[in-house]
PyMOL CGO cylinders between C-alpha atoms (Angstrom):
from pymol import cmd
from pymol.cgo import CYLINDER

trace = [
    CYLINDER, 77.80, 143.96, 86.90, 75.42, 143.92, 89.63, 0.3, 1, 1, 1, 1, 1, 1,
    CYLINDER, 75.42, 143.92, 89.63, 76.32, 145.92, 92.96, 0.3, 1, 1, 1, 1, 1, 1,
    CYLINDER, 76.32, 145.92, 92.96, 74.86, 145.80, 96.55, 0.3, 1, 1, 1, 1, 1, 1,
    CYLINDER, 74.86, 145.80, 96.55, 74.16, 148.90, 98.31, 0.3, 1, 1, 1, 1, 1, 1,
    CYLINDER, 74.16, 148.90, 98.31, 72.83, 149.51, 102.13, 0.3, 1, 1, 1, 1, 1, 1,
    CYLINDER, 72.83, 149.51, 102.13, 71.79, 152.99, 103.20, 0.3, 1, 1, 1, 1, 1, 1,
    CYLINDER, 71.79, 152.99, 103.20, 75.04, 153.73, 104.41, 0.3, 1, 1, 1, 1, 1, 1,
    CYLINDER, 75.04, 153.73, 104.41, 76.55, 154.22, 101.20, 0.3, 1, 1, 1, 1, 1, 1,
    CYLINDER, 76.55, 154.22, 101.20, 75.35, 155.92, 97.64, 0.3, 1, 1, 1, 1, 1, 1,
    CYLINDER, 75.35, 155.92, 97.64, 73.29, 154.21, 95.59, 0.3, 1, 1, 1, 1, 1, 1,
    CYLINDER, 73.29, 154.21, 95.59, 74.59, 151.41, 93.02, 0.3, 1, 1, 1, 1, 1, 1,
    CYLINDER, 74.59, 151.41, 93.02, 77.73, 151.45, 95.25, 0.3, 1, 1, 1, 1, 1, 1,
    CYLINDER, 77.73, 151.45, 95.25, 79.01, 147.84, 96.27, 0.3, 1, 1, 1, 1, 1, 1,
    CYLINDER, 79.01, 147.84, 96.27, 79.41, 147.74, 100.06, 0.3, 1, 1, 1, 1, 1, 1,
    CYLINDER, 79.41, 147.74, 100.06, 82.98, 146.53, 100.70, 0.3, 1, 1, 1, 1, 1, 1,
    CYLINDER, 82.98, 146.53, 100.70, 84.33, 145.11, 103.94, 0.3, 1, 1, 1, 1, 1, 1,
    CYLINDER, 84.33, 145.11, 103.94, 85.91, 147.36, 106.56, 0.3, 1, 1, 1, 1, 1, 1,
    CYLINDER, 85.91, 147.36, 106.56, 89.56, 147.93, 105.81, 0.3, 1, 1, 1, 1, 1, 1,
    CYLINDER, 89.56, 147.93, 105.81, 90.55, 146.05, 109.39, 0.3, 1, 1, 1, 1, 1, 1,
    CYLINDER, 90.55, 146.05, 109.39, 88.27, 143.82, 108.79, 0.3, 1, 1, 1, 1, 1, 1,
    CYLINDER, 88.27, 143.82, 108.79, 89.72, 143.11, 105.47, 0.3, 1, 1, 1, 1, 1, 1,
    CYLINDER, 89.72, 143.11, 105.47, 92.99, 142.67, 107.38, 0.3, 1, 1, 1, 1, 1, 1,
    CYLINDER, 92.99, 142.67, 107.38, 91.79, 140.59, 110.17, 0.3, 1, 1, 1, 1, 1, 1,
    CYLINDER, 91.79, 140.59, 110.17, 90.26, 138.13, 107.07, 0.3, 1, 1, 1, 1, 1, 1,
    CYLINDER, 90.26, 138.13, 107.07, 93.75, 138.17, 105.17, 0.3, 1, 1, 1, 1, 1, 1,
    CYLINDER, 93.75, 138.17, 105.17, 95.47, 137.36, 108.38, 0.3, 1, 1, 1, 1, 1, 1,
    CYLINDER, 95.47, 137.36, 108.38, 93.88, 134.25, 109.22, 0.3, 1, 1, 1, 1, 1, 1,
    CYLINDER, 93.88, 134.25, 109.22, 93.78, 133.26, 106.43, 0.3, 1, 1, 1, 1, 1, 1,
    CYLINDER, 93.78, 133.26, 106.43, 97.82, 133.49, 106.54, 0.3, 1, 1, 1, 1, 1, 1,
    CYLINDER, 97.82, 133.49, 106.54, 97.96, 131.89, 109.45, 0.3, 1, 1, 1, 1, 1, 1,
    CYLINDER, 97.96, 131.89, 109.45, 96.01, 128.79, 108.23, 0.3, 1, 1, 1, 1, 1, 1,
    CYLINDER, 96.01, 128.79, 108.23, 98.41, 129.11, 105.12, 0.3, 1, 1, 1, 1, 1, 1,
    CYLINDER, 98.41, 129.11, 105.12, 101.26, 129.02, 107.02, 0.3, 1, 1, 1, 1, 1, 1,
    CYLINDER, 101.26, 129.02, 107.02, 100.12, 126.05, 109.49, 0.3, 1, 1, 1, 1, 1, 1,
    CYLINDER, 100.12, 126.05, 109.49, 99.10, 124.35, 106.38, 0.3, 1, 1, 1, 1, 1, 1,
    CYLINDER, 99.10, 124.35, 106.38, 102.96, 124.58, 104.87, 0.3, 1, 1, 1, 1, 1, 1,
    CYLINDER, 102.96, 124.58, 104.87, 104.71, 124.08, 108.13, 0.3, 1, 1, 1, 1, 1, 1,
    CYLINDER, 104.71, 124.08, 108.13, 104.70, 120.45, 108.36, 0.3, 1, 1, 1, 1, 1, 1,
    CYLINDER, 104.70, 120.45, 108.36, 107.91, 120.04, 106.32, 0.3, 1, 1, 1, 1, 1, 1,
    CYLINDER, 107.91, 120.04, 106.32, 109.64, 122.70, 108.45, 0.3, 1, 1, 1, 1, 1, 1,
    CYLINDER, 109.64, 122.70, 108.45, 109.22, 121.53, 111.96, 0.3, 1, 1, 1, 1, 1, 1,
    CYLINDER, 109.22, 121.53, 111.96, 110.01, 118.73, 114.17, 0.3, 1, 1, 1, 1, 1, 1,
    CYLINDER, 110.01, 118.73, 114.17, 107.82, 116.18, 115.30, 0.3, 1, 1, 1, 1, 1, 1,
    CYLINDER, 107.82, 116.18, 115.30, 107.79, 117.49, 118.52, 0.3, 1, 1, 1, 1, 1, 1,
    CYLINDER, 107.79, 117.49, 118.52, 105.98, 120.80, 117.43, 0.3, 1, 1, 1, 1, 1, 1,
    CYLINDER, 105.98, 120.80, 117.43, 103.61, 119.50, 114.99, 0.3, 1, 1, 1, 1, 1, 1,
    CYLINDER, 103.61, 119.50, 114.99, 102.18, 117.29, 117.43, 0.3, 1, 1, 1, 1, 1, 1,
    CYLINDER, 102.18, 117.29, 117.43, 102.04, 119.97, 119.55, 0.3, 1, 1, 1, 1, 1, 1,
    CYLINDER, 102.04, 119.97, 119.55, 100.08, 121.89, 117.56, 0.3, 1, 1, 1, 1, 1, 1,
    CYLINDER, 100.08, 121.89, 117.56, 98.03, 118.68, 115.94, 0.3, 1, 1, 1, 1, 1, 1,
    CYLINDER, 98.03, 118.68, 115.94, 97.02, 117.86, 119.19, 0.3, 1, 1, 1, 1, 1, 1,
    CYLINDER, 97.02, 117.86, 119.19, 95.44, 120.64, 120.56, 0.3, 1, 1, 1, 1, 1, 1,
    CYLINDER, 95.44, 120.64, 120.56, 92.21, 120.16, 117.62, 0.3, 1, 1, 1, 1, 1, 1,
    CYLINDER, 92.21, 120.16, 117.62, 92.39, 116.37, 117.43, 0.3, 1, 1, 1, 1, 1, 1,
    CYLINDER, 92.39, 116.37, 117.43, 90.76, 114.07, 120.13, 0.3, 1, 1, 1, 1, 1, 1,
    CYLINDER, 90.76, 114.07, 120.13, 92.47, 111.26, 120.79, 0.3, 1, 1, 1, 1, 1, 1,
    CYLINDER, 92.47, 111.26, 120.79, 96.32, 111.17, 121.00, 0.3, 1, 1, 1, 1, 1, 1,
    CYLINDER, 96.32, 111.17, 121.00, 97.91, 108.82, 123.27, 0.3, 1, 1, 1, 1, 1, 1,
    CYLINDER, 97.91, 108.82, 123.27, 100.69, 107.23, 124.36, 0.3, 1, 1, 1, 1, 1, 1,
    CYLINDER, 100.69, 107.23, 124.36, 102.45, 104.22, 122.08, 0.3, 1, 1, 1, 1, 1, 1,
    CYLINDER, 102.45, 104.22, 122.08, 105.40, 102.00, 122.88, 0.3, 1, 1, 1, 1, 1, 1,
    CYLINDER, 105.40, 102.00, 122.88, 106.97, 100.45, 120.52, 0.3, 1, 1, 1, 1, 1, 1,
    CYLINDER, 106.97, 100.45, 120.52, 110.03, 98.22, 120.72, 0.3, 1, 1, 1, 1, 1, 1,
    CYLINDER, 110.03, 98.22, 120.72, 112.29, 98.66, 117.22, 0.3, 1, 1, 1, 1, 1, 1,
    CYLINDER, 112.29, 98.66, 117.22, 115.77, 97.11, 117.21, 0.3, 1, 1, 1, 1, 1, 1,
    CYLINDER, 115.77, 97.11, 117.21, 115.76, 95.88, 120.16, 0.3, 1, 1, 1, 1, 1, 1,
    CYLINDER, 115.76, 95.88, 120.16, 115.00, 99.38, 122.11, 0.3, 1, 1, 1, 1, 1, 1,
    CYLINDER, 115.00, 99.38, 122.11, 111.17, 100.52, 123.58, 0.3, 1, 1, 1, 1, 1, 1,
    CYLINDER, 111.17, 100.52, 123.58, 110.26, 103.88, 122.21, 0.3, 1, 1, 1, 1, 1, 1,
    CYLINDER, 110.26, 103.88, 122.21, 107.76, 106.16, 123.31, 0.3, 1, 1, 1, 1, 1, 1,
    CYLINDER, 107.76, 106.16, 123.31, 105.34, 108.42, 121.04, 0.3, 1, 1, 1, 1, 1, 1,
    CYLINDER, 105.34, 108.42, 121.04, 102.45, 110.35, 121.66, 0.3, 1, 1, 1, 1, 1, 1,
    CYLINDER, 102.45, 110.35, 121.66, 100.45, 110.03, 118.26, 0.3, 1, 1, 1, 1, 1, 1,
    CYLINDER, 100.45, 110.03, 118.26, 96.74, 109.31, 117.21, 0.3, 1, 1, 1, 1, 1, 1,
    CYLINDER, 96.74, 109.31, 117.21, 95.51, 105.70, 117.07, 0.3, 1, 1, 1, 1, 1, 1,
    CYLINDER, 95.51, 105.70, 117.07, 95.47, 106.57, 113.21, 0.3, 1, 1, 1, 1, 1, 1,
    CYLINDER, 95.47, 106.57, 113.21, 99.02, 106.88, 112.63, 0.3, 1, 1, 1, 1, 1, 1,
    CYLINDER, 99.02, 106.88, 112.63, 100.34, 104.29, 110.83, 0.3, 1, 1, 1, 1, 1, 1,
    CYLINDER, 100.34, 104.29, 110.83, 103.85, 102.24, 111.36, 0.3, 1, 1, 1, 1, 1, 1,
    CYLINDER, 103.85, 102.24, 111.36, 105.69, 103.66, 108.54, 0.3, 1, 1, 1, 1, 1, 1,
    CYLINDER, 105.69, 103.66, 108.54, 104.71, 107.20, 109.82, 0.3, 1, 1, 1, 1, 1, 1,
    CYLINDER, 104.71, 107.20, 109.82, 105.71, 106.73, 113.53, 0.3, 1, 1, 1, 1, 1, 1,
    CYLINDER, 105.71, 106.73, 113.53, 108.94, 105.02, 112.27, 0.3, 1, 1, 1, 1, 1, 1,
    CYLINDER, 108.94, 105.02, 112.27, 109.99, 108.14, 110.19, 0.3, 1, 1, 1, 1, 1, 1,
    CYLINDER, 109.99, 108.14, 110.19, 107.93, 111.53, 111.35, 0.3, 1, 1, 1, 1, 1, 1,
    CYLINDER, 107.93, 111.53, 111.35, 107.81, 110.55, 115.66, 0.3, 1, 1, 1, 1, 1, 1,
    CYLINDER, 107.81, 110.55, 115.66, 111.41, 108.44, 115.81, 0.3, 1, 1, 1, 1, 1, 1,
    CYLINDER, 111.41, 108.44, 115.81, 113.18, 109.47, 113.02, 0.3, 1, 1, 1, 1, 1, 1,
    CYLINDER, 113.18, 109.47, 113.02, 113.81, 106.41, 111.62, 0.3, 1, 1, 1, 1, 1, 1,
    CYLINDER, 113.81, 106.41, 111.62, 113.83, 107.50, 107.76, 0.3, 1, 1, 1, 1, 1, 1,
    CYLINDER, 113.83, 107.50, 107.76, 115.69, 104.45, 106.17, 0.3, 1, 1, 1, 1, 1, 1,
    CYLINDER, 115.69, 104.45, 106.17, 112.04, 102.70, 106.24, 0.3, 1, 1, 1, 1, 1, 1,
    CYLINDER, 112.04, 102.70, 106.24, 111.07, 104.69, 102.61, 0.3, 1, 1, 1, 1, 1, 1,
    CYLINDER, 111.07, 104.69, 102.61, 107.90, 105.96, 101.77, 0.3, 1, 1, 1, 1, 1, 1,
    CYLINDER, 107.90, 105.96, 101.77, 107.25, 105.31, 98.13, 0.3, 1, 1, 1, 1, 1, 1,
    CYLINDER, 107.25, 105.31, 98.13, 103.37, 104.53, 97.29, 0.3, 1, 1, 1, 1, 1, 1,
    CYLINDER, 103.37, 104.53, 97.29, 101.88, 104.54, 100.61, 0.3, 1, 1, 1, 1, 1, 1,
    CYLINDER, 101.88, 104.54, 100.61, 99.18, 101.88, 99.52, 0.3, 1, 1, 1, 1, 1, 1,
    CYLINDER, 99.18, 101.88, 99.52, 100.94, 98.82, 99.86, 0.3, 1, 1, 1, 1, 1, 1,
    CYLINDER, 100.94, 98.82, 99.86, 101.99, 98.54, 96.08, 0.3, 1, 1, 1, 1, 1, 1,
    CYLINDER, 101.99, 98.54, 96.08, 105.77, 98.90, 95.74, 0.3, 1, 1, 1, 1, 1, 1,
    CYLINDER, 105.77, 98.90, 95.74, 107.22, 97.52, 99.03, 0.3, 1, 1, 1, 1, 1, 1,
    CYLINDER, 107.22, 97.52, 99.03, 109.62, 100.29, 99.62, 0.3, 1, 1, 1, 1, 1, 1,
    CYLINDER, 109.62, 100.29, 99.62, 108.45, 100.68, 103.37, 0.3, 1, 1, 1, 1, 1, 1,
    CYLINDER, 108.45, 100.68, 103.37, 109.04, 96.69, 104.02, 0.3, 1, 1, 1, 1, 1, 1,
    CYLINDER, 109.04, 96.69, 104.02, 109.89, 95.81, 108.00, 0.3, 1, 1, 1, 1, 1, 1,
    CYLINDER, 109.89, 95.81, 108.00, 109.85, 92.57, 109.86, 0.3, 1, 1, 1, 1, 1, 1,
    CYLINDER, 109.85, 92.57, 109.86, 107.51, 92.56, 112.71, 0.3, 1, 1, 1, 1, 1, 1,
    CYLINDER, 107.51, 92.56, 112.71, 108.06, 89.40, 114.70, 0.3, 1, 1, 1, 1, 1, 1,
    CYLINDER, 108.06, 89.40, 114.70, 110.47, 88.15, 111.96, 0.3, 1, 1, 1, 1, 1, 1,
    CYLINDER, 110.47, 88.15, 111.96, 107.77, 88.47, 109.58, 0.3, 1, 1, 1, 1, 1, 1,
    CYLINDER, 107.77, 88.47, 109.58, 108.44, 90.94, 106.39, 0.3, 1, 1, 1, 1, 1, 1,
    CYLINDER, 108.44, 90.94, 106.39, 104.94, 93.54, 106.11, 0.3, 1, 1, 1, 1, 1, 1,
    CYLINDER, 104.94, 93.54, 106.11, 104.10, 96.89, 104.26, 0.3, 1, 1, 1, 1, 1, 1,
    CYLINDER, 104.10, 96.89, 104.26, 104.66, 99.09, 107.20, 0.3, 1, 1, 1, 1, 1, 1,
    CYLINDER, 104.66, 99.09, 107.20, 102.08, 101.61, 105.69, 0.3, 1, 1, 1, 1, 1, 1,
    CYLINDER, 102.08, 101.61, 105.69, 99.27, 99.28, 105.84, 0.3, 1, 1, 1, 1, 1, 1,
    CYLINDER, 99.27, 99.28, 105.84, 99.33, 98.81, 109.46, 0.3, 1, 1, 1, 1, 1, 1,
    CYLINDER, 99.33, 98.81, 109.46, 98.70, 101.14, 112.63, 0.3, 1, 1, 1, 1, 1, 1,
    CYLINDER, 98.70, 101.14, 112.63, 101.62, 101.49, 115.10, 0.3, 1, 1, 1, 1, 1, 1,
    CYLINDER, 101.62, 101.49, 115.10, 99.32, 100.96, 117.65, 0.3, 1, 1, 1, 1, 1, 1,
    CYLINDER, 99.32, 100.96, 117.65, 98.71, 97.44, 116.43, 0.3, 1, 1, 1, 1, 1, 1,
    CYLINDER, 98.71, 97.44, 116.43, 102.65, 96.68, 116.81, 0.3, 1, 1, 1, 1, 1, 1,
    CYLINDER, 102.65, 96.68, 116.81, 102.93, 97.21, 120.58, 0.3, 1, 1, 1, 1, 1, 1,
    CYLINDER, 102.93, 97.21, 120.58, 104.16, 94.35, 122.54, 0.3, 1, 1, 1, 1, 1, 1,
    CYLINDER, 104.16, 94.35, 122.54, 106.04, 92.79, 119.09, 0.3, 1, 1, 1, 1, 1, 1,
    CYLINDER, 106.04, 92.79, 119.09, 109.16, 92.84, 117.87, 0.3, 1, 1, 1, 1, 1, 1,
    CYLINDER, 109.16, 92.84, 117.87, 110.12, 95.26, 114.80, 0.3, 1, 1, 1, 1, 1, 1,
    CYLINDER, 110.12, 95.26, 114.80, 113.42, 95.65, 112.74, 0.3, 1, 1, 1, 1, 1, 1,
    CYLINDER, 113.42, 95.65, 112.74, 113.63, 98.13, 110.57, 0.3, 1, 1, 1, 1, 1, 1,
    CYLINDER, 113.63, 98.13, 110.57, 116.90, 98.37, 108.22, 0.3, 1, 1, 1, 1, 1, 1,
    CYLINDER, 116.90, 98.37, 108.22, 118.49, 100.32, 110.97, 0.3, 1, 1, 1, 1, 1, 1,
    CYLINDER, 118.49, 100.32, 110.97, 118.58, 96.92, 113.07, 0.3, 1, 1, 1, 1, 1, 1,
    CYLINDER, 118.58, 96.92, 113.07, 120.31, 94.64, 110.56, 0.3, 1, 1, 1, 1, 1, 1,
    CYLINDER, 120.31, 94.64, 110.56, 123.82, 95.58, 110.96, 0.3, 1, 1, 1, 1, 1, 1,
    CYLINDER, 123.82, 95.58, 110.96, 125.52, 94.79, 114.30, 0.3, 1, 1, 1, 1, 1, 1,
    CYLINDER, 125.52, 94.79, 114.30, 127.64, 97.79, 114.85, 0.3, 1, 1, 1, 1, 1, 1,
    CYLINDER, 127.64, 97.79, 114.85, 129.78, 98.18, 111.73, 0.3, 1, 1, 1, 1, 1, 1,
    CYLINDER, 129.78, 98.18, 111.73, 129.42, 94.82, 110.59, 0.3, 1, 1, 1, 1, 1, 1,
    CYLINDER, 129.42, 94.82, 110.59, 126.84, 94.78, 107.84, 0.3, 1, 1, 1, 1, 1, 1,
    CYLINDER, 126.84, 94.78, 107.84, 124.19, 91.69, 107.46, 0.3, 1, 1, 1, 1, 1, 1,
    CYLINDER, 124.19, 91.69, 107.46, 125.22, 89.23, 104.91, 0.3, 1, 1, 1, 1, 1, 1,
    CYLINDER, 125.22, 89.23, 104.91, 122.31, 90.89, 102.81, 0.3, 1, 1, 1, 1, 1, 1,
    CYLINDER, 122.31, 90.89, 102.81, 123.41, 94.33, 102.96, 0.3, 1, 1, 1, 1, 1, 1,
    CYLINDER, 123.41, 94.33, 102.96, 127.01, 93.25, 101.68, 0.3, 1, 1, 1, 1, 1, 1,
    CYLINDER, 127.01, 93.25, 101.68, 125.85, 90.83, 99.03, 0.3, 1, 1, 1, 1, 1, 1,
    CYLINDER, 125.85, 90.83, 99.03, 124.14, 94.20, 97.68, 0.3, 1, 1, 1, 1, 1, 1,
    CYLINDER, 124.14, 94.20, 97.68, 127.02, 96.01, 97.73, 0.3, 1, 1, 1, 1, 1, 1,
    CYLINDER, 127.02, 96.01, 97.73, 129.43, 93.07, 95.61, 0.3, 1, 1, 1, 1, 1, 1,
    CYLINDER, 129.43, 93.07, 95.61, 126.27, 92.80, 93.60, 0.3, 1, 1, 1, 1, 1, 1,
    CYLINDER, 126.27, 92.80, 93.60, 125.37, 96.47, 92.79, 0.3, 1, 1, 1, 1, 1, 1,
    CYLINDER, 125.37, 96.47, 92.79, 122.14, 95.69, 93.72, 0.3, 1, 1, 1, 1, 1, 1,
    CYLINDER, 122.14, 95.69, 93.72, 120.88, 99.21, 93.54, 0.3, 1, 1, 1, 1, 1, 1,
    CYLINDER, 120.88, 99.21, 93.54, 121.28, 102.01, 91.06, 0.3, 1, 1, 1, 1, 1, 1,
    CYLINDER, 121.28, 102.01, 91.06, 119.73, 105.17, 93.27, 0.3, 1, 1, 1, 1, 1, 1,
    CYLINDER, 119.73, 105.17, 93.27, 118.62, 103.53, 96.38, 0.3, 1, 1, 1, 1, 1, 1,
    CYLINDER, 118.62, 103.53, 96.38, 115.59, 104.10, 97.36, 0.3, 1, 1, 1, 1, 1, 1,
    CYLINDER, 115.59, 104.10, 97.36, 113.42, 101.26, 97.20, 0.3, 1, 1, 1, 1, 1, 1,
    CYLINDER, 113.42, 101.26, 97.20, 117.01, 99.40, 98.10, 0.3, 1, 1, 1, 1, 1, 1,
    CYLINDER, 117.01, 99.40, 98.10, 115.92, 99.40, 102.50, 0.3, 1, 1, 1, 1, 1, 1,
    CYLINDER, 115.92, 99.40, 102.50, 112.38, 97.68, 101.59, 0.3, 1, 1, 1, 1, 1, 1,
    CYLINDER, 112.38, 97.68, 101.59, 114.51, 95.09, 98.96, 0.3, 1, 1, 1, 1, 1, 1,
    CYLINDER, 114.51, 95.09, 98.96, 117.04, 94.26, 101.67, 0.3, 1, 1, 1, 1, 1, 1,
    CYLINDER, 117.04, 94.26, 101.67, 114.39, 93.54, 104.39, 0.3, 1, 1, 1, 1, 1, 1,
    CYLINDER, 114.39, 93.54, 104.39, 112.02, 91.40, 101.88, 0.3, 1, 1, 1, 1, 1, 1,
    CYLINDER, 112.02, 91.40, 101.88, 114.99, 89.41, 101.31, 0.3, 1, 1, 1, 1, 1, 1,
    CYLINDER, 114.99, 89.41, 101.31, 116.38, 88.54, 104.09, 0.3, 1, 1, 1, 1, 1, 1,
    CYLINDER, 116.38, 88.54, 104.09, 112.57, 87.32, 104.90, 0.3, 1, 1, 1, 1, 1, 1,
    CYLINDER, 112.57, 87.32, 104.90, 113.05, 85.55, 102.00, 0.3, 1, 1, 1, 1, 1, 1,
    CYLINDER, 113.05, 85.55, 102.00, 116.10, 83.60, 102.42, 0.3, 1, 1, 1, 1, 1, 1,
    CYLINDER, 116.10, 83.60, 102.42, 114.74, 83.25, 106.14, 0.3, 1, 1, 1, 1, 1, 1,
    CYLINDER, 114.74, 83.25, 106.14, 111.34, 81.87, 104.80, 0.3, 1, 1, 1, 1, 1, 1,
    CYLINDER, 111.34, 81.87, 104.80, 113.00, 79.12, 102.13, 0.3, 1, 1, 1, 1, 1, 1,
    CYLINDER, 113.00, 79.12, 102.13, 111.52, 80.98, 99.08, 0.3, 1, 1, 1, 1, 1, 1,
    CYLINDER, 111.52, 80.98, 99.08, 115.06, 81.56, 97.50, 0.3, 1, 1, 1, 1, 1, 1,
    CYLINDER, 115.06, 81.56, 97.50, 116.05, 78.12, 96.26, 0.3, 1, 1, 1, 1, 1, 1,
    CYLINDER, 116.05, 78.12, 96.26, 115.52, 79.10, 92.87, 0.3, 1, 1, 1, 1, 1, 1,
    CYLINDER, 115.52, 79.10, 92.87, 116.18, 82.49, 90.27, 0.3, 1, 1, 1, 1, 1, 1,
    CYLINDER, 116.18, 82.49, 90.27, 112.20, 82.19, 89.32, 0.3, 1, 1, 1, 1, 1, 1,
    CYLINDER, 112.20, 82.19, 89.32, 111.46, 81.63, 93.28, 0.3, 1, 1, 1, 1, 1, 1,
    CYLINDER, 111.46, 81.63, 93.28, 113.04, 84.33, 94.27, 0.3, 1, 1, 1, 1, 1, 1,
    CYLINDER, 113.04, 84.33, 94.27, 111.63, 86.71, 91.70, 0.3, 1, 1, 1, 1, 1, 1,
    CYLINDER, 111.63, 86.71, 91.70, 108.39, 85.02, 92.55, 0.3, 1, 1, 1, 1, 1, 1,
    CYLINDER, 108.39, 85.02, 92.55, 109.14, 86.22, 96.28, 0.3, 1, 1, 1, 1, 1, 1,
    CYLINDER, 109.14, 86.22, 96.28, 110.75, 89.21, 95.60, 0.3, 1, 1, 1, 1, 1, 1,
    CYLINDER, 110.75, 89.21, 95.60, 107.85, 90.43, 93.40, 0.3, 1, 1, 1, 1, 1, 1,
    CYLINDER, 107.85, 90.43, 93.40, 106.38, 92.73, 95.74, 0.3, 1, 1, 1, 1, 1, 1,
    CYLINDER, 106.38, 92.73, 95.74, 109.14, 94.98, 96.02, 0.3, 1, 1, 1, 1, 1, 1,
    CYLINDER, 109.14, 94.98, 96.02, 109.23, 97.22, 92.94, 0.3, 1, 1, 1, 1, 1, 1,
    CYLINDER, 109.23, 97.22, 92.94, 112.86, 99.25, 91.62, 0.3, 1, 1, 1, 1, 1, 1,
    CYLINDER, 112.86, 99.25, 91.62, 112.01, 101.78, 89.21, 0.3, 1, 1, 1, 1, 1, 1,
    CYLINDER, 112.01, 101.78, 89.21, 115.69, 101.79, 88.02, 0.3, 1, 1, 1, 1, 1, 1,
    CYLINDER, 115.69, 101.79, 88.02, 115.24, 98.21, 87.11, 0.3, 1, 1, 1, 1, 1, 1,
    CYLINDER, 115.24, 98.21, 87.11, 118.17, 96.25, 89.15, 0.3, 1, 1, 1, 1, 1, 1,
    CYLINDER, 118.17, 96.25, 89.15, 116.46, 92.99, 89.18, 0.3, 1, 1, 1, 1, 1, 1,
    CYLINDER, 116.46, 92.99, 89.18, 118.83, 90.87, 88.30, 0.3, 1, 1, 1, 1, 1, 1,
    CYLINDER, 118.83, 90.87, 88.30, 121.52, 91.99, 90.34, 0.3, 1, 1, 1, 1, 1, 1,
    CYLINDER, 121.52, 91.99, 90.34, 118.80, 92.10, 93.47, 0.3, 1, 1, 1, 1, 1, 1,
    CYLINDER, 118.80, 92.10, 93.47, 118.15, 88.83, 92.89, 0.3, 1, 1, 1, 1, 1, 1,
    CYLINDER, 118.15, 88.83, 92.89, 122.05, 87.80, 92.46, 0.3, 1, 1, 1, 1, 1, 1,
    CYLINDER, 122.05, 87.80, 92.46, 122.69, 89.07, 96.15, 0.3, 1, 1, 1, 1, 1, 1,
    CYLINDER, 122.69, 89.07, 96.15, 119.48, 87.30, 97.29, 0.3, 1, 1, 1, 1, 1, 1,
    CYLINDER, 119.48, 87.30, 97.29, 120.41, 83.75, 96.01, 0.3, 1, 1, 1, 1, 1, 1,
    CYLINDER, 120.41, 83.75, 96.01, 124.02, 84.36, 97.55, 0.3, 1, 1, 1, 1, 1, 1,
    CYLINDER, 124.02, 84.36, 97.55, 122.97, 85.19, 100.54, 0.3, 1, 1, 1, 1, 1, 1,
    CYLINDER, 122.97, 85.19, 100.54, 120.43, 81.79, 100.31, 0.3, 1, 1, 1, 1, 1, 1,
    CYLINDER, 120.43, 81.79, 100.31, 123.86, 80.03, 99.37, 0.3, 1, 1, 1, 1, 1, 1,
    CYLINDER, 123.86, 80.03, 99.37, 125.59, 80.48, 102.55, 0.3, 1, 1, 1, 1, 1, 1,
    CYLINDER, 125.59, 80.48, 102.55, 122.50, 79.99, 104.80, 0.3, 1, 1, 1, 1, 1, 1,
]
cmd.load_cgo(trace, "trace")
């Protein structure tokens, strides 16, 4: 094994760091660690906070969701389904592929369903988003959300906010006159558990009464 010496110490003796600076190293690089894993762990609040202080660029955002105009400081990067769940807390919008694939993350800006991780927040100022926090109107539930419910239109949930938003755009958009039309429509919203055919039951009910 090959050693480095300097004429401060014998030679063939590798030279090894001083012991503080040794610790100084090990510390940083715990702190970085520890930034690095304390996303998770902390609010919004601090994580901008912190984010902001190395990244150019953060600004103000106002968004109006359900009716109400929020306020976040975030980057001009940050897309909708992010400033929906990690700045407002608005967590029944689900994260599920992030690339636009399984439909999970469905809203309706301007009564129009979208993949809210495929576009910025700061594109949505000045329009009008629901998420599935907007659809019931205090405790009465949209006709969608109970049609799931008689229908068992979910098995464990999670892709079951996205399904309810892309079909009450579809009723809304005439695309559920049919079973095969609405699977057609409803084909960009993916459930791993495989509830299909009750989804699509609470759909064309829901398409019945309108």
């Amino acid at each position: 094994m090959s050693t480095f010496s300097s004429p401060d110490t014998p030679e063939g003796q590798p030279v090894r760091p001083e012991d503080g600076t040794r610790r100084s190293f090990m510390k940083q690089a715990g702190g970085l660690l520890g930034l690095a894993l304390a996303p998770p762990f902390v609010g919004p609040a601090e994580r901008l906070a912190a984010y902001s202080k190395t990244v150019e660029g953060v600004t103000s955002l106002q968004l109006k969701i359900n009716g109400t105009v929020r306020s976040i400081q975030a980057e001009p990067r940050v897309t909708l389904l992010d400033a929906l769940r990690e700045y407002l807390d608005l967590t029944g919008t689900k994260k599920g592929c992030d690339h636009g694939q399984c439909g999970a993350c469905t809203v309706h800006v301007d009564g129009r369903r979208i993949n809210s991780c495929l576009t910025l927040a700061v594109m949505q100022q000045g329009k009008e988003i629901t998420t599935i926090e907007g659809l019931a109107q205090g405790d009465a539930l949209h006709p969608m959300q109970e049609a799931f419910l008689k229908h068992d239109g979910f098995q464990c949930g999670y892709c079951t906010p996205g399904q309810i938003m892309s079909g009450v755009a579809c009723v809304k958009e005439g695309h559920a006159g049919s079973d095969d039309q609405t699977r057609e429509w409803m084909s960009g919203n993916l459930c791993r558990c495989g509830a299909y055919p009750n989804i699509v039951a609470a759909v064309r009910e829901v398409a019945g009464k309108a």
